[in-house]
C-alpha positions in Angstrom: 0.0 0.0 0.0 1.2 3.2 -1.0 1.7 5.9 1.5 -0.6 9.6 1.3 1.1 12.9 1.7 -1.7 16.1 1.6 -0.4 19.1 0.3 -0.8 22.2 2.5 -3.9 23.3 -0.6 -5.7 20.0 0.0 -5.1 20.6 4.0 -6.9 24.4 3.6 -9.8 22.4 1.1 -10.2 19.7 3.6 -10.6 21.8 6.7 -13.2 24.2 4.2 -14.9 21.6 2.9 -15.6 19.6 6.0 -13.1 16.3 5.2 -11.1 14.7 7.5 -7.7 13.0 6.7 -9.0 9.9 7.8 -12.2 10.1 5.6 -9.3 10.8 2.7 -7.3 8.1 3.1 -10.0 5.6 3.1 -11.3 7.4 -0.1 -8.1 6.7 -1.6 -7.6 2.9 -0.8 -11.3 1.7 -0.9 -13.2 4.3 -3.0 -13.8 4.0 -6.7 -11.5 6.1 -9.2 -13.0 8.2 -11.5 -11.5 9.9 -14.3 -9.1 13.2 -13.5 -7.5 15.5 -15.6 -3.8 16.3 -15.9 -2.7 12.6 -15.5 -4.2 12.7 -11.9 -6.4 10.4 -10.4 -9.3 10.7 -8.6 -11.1 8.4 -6.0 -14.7 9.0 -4.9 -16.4 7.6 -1.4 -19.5 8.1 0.3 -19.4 8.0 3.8 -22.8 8.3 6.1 -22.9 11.7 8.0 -26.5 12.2 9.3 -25.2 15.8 10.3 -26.0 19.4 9.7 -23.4 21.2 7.5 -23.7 25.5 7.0 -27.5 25.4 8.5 -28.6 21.9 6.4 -29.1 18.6 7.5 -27.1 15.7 5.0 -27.6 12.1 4.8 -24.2 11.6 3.1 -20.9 13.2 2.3 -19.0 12.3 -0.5 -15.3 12.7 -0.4 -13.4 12.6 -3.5 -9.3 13.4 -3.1 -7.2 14.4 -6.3 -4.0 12.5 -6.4 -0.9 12.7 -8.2 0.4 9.1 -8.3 4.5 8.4 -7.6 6.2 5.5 -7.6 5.5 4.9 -3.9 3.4 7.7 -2.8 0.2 9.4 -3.3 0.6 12.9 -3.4 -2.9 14.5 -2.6 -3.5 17.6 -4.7 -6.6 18.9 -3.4 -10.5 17.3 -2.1 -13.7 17.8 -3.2 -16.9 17.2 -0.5 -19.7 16.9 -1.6 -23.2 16.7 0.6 -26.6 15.0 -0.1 -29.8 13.3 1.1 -32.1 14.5 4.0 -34.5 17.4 4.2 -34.9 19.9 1.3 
């Protein structure tokens, strides 16, 4: 397994965007890849959350880490979060 480093941008995304490292990691090593652009790669997870986030309540949260791939390392680039389900 290779080892994750976070960049200090996907670090400032993560703590915006409501992701934890842990939630990352586990995206990255059991979540499904999805295209990326610029040779990166992209995984996507969906984690139950049952939470509020900014004022709405959310079912899920979907992490989904950009990675640049090296021989032995992932190199995270930056995170997306997405949040869905629960009331309107």
């Amino acid at each position: 397994m290779k080892s994750i480093v976070f960049s200090t941008h996907a670090l400032e995304q993560m703590a915006d965007r409501g992701a934890g490292q842990s939630e990352v990691e586990i995206a990255i090593n059991e979540g499904e890849e999805i295209p990326a652009k610029q040779g990166r790669r992209a995984f996507r997870k969906n984690f139950s959350y049952n939470s509020t986030w900014k004022g709405r309540y959310y079912e899920f949260r979907q992490v989904v880490p950009i990675v640049a791939e090296e021989p032995d390392t992932w190199v995270v680039i930056t995170v997306y979060v997405f949040y869905f389900g629960g009331n309107p």
